[in-house]
N, CA, C and O of each residue as an XYZ file, in Angstrom:
904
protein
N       0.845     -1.202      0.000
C       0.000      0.000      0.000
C       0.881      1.253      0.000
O       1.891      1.320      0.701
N       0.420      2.371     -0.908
C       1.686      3.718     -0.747
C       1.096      4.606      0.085
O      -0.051      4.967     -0.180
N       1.745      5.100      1.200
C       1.679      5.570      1.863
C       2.536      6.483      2.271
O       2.448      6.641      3.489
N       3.105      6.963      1.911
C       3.616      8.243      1.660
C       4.962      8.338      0.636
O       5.771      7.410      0.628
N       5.171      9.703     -0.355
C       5.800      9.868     -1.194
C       6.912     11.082     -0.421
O       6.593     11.983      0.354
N       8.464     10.684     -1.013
C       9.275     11.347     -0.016
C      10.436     11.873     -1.641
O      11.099     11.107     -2.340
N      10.289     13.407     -1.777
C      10.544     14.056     -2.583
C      12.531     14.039     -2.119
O      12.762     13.497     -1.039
N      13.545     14.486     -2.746
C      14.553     15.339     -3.430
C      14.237     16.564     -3.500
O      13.030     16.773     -3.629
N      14.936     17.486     -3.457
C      14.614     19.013     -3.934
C      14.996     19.439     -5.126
O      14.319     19.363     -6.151
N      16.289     19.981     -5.007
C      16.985     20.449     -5.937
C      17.154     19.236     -7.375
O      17.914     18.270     -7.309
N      16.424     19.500     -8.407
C      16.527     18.902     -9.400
C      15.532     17.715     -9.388
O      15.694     16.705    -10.072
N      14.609     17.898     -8.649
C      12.900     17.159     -8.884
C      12.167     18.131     -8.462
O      11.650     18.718     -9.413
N      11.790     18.720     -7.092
C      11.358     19.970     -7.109
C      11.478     21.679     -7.614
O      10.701     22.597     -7.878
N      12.619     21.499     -7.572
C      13.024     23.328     -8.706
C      14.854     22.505     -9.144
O      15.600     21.664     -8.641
N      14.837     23.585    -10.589
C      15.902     23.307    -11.393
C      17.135     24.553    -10.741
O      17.802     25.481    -11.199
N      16.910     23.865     -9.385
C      18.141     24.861     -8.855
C      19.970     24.522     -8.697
O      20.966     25.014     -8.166
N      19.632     23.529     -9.421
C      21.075     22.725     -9.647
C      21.931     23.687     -9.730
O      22.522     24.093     -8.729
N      22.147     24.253    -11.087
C      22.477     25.452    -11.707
C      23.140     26.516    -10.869
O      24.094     27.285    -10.994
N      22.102     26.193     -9.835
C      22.301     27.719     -8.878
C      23.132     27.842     -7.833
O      23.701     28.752     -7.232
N      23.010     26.236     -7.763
C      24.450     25.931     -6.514
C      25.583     25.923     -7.128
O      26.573     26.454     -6.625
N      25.609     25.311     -8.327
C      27.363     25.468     -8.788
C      27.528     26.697     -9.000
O      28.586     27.183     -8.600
N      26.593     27.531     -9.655
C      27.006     29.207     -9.388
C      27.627     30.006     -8.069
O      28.464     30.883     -7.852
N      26.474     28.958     -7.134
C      26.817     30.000     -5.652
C      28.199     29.772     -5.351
O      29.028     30.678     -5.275
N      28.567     27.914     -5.089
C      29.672     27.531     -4.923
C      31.097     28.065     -5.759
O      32.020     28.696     -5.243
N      31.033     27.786     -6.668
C      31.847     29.026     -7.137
C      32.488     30.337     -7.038
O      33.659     30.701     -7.147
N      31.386     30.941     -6.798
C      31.332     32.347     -6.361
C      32.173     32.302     -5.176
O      33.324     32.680     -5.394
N      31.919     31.945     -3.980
C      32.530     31.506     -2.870
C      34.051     30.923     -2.925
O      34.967     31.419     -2.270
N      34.196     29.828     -3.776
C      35.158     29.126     -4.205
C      36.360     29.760     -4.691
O      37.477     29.255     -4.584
N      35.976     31.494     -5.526
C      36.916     31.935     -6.120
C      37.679     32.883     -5.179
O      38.703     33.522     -5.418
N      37.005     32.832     -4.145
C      38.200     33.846     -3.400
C      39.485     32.962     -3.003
O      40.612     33.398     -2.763
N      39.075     31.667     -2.987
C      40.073     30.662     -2.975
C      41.258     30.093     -3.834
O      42.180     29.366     -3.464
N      40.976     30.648     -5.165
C      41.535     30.222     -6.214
C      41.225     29.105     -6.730
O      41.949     28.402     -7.434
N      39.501     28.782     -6.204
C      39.307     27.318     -6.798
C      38.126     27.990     -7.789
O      37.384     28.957     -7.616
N      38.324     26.801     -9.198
C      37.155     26.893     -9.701
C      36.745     25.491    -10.247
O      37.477     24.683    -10.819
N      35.176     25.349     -9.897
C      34.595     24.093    -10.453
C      34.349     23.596    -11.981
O      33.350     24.287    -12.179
N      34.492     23.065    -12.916
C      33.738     23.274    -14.012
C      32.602     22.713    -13.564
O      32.326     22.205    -12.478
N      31.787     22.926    -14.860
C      30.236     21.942    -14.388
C      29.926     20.830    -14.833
O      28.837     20.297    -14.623
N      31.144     20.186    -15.721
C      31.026     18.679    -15.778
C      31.556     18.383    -14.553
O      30.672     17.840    -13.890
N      32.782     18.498    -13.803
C      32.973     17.968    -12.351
C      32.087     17.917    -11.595
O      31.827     16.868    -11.005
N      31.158     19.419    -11.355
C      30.751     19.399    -10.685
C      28.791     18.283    -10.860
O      27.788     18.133    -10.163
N      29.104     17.995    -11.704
C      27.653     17.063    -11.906
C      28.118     15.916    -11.975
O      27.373     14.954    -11.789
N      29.299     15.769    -12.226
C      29.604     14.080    -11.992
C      30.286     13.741    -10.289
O      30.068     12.678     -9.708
N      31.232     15.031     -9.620
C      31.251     14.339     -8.227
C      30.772     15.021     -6.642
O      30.930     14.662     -5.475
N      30.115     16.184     -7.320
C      30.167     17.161     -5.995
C      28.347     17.267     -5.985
O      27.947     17.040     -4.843
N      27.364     17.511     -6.824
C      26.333     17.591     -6.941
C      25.738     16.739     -5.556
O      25.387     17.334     -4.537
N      25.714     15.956     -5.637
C      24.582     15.094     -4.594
C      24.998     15.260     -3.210
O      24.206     14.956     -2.317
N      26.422     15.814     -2.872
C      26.634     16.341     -1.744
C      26.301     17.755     -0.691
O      26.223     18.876     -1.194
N      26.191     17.617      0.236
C      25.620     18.548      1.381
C      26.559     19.626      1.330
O      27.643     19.105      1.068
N      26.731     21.205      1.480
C      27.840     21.305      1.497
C      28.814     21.382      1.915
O      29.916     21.738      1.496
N      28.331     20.943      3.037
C      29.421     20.107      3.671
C      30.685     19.144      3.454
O      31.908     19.237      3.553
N      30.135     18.579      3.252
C      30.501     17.261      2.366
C      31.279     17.539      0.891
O      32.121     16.884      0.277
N      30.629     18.764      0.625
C      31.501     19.396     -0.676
C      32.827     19.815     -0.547
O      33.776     19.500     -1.266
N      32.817     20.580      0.465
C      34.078     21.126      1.165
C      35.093     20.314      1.582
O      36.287     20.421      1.300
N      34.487     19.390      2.358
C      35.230     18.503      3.151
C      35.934     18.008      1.951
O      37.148     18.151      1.802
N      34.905     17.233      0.813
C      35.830     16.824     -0.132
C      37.263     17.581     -1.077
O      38.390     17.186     -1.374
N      36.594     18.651     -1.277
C      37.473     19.773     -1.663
C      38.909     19.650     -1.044
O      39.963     19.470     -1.655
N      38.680     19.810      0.530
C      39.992     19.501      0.994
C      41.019     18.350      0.792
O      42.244     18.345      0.666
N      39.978     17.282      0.808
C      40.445     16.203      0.784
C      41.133     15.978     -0.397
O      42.117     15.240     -0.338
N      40.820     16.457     -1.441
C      41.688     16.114     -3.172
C      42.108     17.557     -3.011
O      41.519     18.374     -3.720
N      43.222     18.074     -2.023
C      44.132     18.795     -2.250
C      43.198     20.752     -3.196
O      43.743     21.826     -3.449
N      42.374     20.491     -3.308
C      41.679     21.916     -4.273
C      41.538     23.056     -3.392
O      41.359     24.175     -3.873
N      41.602     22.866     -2.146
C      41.069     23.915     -1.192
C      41.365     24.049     -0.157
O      40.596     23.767      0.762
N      42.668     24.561      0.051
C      43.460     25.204      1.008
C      42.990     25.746      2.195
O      43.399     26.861      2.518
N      42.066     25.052      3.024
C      41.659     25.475      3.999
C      41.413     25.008      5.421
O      40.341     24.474      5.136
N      41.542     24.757      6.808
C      41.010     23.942      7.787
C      39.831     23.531      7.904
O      39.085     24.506      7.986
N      39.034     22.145      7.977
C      38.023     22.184      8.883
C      37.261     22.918      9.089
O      36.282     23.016      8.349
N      37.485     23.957     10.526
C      37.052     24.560     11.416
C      36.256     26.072      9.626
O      35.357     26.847      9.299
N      37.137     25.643      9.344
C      36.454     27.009      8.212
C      34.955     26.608      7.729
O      33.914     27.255      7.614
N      35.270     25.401      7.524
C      34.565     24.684      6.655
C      32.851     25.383      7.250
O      32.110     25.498      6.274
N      32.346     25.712      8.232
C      30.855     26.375      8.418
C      30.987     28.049      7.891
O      30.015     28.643      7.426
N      31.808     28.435      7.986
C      31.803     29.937      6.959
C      31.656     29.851      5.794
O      30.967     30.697      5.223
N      32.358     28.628      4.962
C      31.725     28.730      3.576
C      30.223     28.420      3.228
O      29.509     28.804      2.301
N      29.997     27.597      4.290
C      28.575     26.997      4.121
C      27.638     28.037      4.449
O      26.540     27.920      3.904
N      27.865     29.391      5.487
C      27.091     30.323      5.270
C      27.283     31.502      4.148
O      26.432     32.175      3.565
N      28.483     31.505      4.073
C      28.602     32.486      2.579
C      28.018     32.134      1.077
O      27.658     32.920      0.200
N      28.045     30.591      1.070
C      27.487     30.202     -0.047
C      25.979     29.998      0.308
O      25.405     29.728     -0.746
N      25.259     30.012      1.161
C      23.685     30.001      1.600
C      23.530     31.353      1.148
O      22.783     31.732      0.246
N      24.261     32.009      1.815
C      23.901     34.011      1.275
C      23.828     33.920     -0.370
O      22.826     34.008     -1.079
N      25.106     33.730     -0.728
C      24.726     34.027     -2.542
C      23.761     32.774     -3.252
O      23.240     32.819     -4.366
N      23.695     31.685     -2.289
C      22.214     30.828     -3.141
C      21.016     31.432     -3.233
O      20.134     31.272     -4.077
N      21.071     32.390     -1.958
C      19.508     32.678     -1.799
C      19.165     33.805     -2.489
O      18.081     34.006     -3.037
N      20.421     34.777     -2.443
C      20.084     35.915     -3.484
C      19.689     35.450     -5.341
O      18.976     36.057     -6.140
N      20.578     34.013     -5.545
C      20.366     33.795     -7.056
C      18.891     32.929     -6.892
O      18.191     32.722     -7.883
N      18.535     32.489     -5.643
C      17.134     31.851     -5.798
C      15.655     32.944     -5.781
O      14.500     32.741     -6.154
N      16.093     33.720     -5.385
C      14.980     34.984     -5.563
C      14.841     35.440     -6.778
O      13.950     36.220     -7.115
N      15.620     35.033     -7.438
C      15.695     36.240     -8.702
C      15.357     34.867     -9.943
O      14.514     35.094    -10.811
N      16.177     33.310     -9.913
C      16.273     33.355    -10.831
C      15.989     31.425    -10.470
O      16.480     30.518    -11.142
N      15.327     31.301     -9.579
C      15.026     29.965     -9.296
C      13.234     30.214     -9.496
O      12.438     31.129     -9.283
N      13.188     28.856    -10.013
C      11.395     28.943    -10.021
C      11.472     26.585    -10.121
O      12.379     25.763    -10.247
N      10.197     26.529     -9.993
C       9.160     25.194     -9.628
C       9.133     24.311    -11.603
O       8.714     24.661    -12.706
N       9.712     23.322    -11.138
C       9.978     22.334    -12.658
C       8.410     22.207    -13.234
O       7.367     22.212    -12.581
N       8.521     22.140    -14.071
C       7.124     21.904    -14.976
C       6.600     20.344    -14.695
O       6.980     19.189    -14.890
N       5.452     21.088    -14.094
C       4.770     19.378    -13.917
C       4.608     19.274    -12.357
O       3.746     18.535    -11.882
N       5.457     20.033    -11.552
C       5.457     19.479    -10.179
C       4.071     19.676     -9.422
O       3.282     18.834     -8.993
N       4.031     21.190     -9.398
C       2.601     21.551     -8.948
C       1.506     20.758     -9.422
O       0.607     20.860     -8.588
N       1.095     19.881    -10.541
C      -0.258     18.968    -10.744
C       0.221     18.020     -9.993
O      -0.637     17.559     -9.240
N       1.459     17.451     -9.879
C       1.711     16.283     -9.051
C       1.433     16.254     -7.767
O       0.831     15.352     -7.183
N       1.980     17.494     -7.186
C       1.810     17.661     -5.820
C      -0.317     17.726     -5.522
O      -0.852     17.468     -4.444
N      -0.893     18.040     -6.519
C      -2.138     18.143     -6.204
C      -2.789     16.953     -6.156
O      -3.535     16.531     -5.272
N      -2.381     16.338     -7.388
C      -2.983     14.956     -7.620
C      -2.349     14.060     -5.928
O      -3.149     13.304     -5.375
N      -1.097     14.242     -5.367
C      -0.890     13.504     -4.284
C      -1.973     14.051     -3.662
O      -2.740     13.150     -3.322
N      -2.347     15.072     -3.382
C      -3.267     15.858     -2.113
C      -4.286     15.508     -2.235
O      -4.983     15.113     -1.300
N      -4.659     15.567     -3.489
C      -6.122     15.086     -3.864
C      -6.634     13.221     -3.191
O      -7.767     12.843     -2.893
N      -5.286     12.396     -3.138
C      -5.225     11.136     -3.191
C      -5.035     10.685     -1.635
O      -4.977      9.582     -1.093
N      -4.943     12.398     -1.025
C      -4.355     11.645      0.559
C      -3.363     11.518      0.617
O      -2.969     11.416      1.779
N      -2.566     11.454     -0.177
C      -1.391     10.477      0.296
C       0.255     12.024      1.184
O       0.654     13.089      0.711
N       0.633     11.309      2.456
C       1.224     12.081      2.676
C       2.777     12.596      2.377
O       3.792     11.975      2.691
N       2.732     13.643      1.822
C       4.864     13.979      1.372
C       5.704     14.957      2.110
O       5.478     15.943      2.812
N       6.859     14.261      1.651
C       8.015     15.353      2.806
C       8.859     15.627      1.166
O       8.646     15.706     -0.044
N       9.969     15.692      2.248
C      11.615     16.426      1.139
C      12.133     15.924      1.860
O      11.640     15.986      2.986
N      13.406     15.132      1.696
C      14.479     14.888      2.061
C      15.672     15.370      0.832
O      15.647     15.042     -0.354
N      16.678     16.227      1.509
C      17.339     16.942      0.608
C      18.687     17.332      1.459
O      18.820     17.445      2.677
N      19.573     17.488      0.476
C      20.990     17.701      0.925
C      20.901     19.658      1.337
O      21.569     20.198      2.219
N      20.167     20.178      0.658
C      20.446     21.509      0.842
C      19.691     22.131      2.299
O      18.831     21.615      3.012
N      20.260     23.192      2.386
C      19.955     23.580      3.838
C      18.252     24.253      3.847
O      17.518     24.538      2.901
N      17.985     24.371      5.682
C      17.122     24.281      5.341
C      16.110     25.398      4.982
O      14.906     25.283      4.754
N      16.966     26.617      4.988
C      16.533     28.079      4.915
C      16.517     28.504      3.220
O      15.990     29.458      2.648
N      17.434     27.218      2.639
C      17.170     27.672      1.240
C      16.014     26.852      0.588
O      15.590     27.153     -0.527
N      15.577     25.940      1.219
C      14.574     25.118      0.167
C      13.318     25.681      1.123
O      12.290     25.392      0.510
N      12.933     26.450      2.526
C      12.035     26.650      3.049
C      11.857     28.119      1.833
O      10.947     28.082      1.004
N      12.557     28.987      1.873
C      12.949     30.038      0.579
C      11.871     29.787     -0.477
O      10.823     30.420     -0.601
N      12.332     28.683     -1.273
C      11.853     28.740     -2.311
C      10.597     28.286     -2.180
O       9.750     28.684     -2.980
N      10.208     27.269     -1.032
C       8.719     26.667     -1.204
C       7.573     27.887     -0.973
O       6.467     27.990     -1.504
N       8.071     28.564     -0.226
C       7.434     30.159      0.415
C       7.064     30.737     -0.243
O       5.945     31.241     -0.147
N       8.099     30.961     -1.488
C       7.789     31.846     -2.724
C       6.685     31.040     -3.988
O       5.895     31.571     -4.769
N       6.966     29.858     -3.822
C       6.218     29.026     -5.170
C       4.525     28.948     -4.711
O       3.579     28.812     -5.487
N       4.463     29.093     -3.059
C       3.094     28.892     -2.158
C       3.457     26.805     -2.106
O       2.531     26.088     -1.724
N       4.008     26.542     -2.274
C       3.921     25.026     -1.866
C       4.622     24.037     -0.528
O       5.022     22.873     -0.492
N       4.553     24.947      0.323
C       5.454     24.674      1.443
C       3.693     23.821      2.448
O       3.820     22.938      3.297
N       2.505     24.316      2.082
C       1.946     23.553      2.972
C       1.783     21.991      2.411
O       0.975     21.324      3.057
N       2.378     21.375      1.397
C       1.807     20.098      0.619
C       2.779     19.300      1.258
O       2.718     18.095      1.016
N       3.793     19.761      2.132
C       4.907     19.027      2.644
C       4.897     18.643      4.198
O       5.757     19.282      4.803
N       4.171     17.786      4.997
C       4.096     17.201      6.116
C       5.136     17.330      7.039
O       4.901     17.668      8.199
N       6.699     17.003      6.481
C       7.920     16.980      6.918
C       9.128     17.389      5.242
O       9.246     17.085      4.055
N       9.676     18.149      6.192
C      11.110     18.514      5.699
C      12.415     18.109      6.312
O      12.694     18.542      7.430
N      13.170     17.378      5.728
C      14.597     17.163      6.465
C      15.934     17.328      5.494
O      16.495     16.651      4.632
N      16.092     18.425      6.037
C      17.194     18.915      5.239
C      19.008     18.732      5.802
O      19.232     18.076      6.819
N      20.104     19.346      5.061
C      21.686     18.674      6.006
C      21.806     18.960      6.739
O      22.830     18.431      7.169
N      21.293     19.784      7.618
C      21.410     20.285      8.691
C      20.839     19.279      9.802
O      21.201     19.100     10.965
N      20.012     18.795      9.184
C      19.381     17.538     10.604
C      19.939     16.405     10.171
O      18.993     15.638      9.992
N      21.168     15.736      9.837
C      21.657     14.432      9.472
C      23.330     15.023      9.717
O      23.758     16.152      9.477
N      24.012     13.923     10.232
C      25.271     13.726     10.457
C      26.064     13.112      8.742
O      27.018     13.559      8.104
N      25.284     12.132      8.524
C      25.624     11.934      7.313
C      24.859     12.140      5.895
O      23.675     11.803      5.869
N      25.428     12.656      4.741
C      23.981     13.105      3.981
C      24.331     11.396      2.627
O      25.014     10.379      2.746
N      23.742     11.750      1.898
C      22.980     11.096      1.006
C      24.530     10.752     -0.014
O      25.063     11.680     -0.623
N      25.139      9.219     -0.070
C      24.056      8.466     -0.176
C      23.962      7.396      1.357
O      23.708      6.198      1.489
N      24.224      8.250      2.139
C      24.173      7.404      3.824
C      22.296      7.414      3.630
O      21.885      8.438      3.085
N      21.272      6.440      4.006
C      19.683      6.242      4.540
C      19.087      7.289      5.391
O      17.995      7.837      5.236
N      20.344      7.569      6.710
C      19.907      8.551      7.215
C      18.996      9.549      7.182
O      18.297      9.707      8.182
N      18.768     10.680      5.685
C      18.128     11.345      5.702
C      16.844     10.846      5.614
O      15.984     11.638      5.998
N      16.285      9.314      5.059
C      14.820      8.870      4.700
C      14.591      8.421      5.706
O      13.423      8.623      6.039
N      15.246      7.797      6.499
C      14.830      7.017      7.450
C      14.662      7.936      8.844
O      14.412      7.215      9.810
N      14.751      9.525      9.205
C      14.610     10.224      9.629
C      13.056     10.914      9.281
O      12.047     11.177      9.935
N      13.300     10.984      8.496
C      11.875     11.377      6.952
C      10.617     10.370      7.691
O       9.546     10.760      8.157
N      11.059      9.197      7.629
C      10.339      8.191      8.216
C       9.408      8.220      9.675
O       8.230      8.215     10.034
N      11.051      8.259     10.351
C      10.698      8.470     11.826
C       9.649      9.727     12.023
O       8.695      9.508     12.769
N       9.746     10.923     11.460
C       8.685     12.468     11.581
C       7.609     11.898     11.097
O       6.680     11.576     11.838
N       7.591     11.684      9.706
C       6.333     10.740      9.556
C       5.411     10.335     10.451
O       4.300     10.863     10.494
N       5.730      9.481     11.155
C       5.419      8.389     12.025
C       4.917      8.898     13.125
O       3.890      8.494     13.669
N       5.853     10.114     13.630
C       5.348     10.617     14.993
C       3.392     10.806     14.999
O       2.746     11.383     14.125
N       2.889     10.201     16.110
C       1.594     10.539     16.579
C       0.838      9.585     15.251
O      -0.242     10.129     15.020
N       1.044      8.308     14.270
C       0.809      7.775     13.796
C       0.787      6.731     13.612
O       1.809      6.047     13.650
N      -0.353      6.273     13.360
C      -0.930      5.195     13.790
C      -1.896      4.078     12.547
O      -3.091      4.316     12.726
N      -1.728      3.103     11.523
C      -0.755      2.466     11.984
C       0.745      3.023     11.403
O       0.732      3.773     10.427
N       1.903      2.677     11.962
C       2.593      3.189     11.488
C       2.875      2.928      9.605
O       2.487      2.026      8.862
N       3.702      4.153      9.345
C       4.426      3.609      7.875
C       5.640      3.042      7.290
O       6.688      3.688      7.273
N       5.579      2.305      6.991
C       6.981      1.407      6.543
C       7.734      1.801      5.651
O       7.251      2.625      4.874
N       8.755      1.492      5.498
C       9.807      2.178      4.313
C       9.377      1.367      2.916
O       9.701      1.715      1.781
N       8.717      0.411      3.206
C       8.549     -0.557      1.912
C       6.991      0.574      1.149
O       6.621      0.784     -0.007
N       6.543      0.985      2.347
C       5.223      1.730      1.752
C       5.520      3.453      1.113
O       4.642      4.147      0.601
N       6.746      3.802      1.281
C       7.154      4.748      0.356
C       7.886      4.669     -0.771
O       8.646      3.706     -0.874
N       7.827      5.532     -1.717
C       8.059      6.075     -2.717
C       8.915      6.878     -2.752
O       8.529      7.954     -2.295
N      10.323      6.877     -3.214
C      11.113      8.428     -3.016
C      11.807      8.736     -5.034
O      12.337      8.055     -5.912
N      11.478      9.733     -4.905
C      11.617     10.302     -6.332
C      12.737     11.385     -6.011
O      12.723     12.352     -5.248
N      13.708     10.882     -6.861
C      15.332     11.272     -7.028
C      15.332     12.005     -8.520
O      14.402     12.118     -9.319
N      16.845     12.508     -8.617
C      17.185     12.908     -9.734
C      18.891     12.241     -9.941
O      19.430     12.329    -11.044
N      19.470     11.719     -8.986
C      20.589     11.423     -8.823
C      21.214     10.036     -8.191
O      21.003      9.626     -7.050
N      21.988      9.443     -9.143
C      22.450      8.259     -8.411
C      22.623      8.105     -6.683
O      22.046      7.221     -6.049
N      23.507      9.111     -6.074
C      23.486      9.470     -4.669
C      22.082      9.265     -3.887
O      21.996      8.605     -2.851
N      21.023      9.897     -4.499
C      19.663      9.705     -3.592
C      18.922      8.516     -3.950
O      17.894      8.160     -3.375
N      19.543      7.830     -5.041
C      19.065      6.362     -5.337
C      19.325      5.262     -4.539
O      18.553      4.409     -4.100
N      21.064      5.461     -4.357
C      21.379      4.733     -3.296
C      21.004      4.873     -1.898
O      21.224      3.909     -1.165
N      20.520      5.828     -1.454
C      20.582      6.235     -0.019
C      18.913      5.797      0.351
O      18.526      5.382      1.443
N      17.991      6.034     -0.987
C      16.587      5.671     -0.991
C      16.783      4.087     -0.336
O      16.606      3.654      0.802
N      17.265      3.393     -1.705
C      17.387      1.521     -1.577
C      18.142      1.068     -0.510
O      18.089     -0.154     -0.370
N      18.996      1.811      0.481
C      19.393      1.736      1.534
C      18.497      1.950      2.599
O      18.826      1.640      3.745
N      17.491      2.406      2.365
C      16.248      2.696      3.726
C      15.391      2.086      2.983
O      14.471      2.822      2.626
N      15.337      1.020      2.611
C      14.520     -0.062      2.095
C      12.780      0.687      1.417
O      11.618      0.299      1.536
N      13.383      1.819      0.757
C      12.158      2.523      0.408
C      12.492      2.071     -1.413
O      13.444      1.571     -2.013
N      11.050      2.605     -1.812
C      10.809      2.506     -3.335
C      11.304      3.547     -4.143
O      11.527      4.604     -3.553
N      11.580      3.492     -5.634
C      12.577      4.305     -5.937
C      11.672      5.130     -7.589
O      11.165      4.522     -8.531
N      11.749      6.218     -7.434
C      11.584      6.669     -8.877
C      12.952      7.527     -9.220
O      13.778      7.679     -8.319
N      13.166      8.038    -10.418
C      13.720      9.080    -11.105
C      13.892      9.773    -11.995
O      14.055      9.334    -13.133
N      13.901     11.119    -11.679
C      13.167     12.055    -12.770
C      14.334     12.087    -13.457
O      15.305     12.331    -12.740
N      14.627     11.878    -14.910
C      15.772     12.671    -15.534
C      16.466     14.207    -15.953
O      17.275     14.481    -16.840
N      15.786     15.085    -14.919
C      15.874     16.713    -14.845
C      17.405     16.874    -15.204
O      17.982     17.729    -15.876
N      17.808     15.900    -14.611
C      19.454     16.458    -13.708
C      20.195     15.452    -15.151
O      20.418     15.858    -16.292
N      20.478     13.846    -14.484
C      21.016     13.120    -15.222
C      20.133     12.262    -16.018
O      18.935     11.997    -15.918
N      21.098     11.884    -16.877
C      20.041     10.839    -18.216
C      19.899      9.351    -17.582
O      20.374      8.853    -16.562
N      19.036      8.837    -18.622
C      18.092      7.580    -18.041
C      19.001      6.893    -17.178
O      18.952      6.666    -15.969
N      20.098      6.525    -18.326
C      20.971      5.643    -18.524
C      22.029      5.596    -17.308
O      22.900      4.798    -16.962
N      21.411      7.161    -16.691
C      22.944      7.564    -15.324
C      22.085      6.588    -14.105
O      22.604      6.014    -13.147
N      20.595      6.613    -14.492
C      19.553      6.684    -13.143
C      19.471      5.197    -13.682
O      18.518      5.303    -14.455
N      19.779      4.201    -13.735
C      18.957      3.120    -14.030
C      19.023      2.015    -13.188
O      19.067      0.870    -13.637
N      19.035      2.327    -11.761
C      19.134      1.759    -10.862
C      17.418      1.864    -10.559
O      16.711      0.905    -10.248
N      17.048      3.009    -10.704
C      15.829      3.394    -10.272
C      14.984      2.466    -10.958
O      15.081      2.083    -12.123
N      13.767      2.016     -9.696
C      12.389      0.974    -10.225
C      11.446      1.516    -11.292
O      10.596      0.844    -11.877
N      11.753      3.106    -11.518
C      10.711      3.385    -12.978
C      11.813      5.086    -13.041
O      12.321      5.713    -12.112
N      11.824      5.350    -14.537
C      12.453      6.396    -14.569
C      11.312      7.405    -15.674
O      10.850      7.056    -16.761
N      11.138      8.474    -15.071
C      10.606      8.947    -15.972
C      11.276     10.574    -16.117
O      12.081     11.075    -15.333
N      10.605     11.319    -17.537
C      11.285     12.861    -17.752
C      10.531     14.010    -16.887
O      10.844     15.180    -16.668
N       9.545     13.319    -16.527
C       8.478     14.670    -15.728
C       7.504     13.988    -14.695
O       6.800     12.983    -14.795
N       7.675     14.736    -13.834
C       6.917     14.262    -12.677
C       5.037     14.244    -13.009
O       4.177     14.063    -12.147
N       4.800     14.485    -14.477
C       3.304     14.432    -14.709
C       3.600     13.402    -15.533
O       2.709     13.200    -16.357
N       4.598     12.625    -15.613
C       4.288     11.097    -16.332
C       3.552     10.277    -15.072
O       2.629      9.537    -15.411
N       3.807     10.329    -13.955
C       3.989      9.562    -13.230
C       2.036      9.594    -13.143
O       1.452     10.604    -13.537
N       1.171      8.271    -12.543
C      -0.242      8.120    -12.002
C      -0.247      7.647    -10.739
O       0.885      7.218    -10.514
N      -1.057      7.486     -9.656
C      -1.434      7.055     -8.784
C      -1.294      5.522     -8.390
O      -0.975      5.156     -7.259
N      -1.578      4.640     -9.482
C      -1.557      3.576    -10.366
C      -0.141      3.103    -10.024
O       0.302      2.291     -9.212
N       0.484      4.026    -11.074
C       2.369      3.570    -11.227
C       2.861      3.388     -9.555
O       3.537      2.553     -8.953
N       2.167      4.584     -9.190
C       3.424      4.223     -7.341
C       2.414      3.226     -6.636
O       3.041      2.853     -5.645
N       1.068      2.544     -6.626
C       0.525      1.923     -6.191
C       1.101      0.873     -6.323
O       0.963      0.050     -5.419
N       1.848      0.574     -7.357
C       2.190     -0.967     -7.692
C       3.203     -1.197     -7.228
O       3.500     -2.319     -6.817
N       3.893     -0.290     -7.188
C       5.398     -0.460     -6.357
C       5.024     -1.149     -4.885
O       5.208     -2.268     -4.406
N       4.517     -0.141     -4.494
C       3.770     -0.905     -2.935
C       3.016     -2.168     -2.580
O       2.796     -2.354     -1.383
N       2.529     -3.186     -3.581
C       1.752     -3.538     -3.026
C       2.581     -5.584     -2.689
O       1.945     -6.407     -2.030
């Protein structure tokens, strides 16, 4: 039975991909680092940015301690949010989806690597922040994606004051990225993926892949569940 659908943000909910390798960058260059954007979609994308940094250091690119490592993460929140006001908007298709879930009952969160002042941001502005039950963004996980952690947290909020409870087998989580594929099938949840971000062929781990979240029916994630 499906019982609740557990969203990705960036690159199933808004095409803000874009906007992070911009921000990061921006940030990056006082450093003397710069990303291209094939790197950055083949190894830094699905990471928190945390986790971006950290890596950064780690392959020698970014000359910096640790302890720094939460200043970039607020300097680059500052210039995400200024390029998300201006120049971030909601993927085509999402809003009927999100209705058709509402319409169906069925309950959804976000589980997402980005923080949580930038995806509360954008839902504020699109008006779709009430269709979302729970949000868990990097800031509430020690490890991000592709560690379970973030779904199985997703899970646990869920659950609170619910009765009977919901199982990971009874969700649905719709990705755009190998990283949230693995971290989905690691919390023993069901898997879609949108190809916004990467092509079929990157996602084909995923149990159904589709180009737009208005391919998808009621039907299609029913069967997964049952």
């Amino acid at each position: 039975m499906l019982r609740a659908v557990i969203f990705d943000f960036d690159g199933v909910i808004t095409d803000s991909e874009i906007l992070h390798y911009r921000a990061f960058n921006e940030v990056l260059a006082h450093y003397g680092v710069e990303l291209t954007k094939q790197d950055y979609y083949k190894t830094y994308l699905g990471l928190s940015d945390v986790d971006c940094y950290k890596l950064l250091i780690k392959q020698g690119k970014l000359s910096i301690g640790p302890t720094q490592i939460d200043s970039l993460v607020q300097q680059k929140d500052l210039v995400f949010k200024k390029l998300a006001q201006t120049e971030g908007h909601i993927i085509e298709g999402v809003r009927d989806f999100l209705n058709l879930l509402a319409k169906n009952n069925i309950p959804m969160a976000i589980c997402s690597g980005a923080l949580l002042s930038e995806i509360e941001l954008i839902l504020e502005e699109a008006a779709l922040r009430a269709f979302f039950e729970v949000v868990v963004s990097a800031e509430q996980v020690k490890r991000g994606k592709p560690s379970p952690e973030g779904f199985l947290l997703v899970l646990k909020k869920l659950n609170h004051s619910r009765k009977p409870l919901i199982r990971a087998t009874e969700c649905v989580v719709i990705e755009d990225s190998h990283w949230g594929l693995r971290a989905a099938e690691a919390a023993k949840m069901h898997t879609v993926a949108v190809t916004n971000t990467y092509d079929a062929d990157q996602l084909a781990q995923a149990e159904k892949i589709v180009g737009r979240l208005s391919e998808l029916t009621i039907n299609d994630l029913q069967q997964f569940c049952r």
